[in-house]
N, C-alpha and C positions, 0 to 999 in steps of 0.2 A: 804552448803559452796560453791559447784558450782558454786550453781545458782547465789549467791553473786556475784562468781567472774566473772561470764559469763556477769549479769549487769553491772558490774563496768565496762567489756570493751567496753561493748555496747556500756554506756553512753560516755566514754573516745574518742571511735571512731567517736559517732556521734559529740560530741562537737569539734572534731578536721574538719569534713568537712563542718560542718554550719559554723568556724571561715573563713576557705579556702574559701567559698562560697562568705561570707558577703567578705573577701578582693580579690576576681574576681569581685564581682560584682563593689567594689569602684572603683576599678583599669579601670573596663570599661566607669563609668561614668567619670572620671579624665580623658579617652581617646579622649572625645565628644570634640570638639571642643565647646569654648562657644559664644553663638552670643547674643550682648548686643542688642536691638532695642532701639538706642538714638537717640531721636527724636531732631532737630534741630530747636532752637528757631531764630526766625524771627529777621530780624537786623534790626534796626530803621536807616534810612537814611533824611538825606537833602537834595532836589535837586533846587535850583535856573535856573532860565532862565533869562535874560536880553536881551528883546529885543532894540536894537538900530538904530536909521533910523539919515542916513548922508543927507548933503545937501550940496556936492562938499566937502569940509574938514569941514563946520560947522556941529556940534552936534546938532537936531534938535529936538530931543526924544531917552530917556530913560526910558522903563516900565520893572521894578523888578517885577519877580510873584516866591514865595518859594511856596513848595510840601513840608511836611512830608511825605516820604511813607515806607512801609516792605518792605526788600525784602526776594523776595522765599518765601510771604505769598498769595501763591496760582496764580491763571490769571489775578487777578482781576487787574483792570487800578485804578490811582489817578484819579480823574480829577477834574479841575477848570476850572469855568466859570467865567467870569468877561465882562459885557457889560451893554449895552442898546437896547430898543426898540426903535427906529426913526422913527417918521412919516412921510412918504413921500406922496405928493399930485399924484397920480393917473391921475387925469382928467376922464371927462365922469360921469360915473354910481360909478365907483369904487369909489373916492372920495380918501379916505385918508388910506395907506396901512402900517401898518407898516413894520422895517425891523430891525432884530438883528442887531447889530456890537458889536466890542470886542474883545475877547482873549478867545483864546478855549484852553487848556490843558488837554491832558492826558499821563499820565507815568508808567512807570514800572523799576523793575532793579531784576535783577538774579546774584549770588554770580556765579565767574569763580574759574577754583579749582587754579590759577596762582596768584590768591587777588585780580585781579582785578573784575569788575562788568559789566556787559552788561546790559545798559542801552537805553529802548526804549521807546522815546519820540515823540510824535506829537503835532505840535504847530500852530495852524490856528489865524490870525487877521484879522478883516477888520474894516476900520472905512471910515467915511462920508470927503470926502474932496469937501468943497464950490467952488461957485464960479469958477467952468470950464466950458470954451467955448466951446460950444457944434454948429456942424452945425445943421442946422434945415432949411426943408424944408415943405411950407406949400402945400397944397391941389393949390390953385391958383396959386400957381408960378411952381407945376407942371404944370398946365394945358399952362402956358406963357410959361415954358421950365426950364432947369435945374439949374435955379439962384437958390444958397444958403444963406442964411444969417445966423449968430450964435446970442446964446444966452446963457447970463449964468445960470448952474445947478450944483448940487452938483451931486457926484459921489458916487460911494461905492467903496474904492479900497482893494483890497485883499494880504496879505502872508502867503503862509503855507509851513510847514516843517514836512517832514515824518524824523525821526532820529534812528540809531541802533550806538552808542557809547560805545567803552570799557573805564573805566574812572576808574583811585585809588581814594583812599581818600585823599579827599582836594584837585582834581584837579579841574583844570578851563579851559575850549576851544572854543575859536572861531569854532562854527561848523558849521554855514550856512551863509552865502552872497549872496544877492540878489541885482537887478540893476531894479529897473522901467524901461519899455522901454519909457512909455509917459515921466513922469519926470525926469527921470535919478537919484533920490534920491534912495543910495543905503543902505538896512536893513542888519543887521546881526544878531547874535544869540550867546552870550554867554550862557553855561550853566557848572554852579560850582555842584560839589557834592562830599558831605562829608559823613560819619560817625556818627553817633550821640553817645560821650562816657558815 
């Protein structure tokens, strides 16, 4: 009959500090702070460019180029190509050389913690313009003295734009202006960028 009762408080005793146990133990896991790891999925963006080249107030060229790009999906740049190969005559040995022109794009954009986006673009053009007078001096007119005469050739003329823009969605900005010094025709640079819903 002891022994009975001497078990019965065993068991009584120990089931009271295993119950204590198991509720310290919950109570210290409910203490943990809990840390979600939500990974953040990538934003599909729009970015347009509008390059525009003036000629005193006429409009002379307008080239649209759109980007799909992620943003905050990693370093990586968009980029677009858009051109031609030109051949250009050399003279001599060389003979006939080719030369890219076109439109070079690459972009990126990073989510700001304000909604806005920081956006970094680079935007290179060049294309062939004919028919400019070039001086030109020959071997024999060195040697008579330093008369020049012209002639016409096509050119390659160049613009490029290094850019770092904070832009919302759905905005649009004049963000570069340029001035030829030979022609005076001056280019700009819109660039819109939205959201993709």
């Amino acid at each position: 009959m002891k022994v009975t009762k001497f078990l019965t408080g065993l068991l009584f005793a120990a089931s009271m500090f295993g119950s204590d146990s198991t509720a310290q133990d919950t109570k210290k896991a409910d203490d943990k702070p809990r840390t979600e790891t939500r990974e953040e999925k990538p934003i599909p963006v729009k970015v347009q460019v509008v390059y525009v080249e003036f000629d005193g107030d006429k409009k002379i060229r307008s080239l649209p180029y759109t980007a799909m790009i992620s943003v905050d999906h990693g370093p990586e740049w968009a980029k677009l190509r858009v051109g031609t190969r030109i051949p250009l005559f050399a003279g001599g040995q060389n003979g006939m050389q080719y030369v890219d022109v076109g439109t070079n794009i690459d972009c990126r954009a990073h989510k700001l913690p304000d909604a806005n986006f920081d956006v970094q673009l680079s935007f290179e053009r060049s294309w062939i313009d004919g028919d400019v007078l070039l001086p030109f001096s020959s071997a024999t007119q060195q040697l008579a003295g330093p008369s020049l005469s012209e002639f016409k050739e096509p050119v390659i003329r160049q613009f490029k734009a290094e850019l770092n823009l904070v832009l919302r969605d759905g905005q649009t900005v004049e963000s570069t202006v340029g001035t030829d010094p030979v022609t005076g025709r001056v280019s700009k640079i819109d660039v819109t960028f939205a959201v993709i819903k």
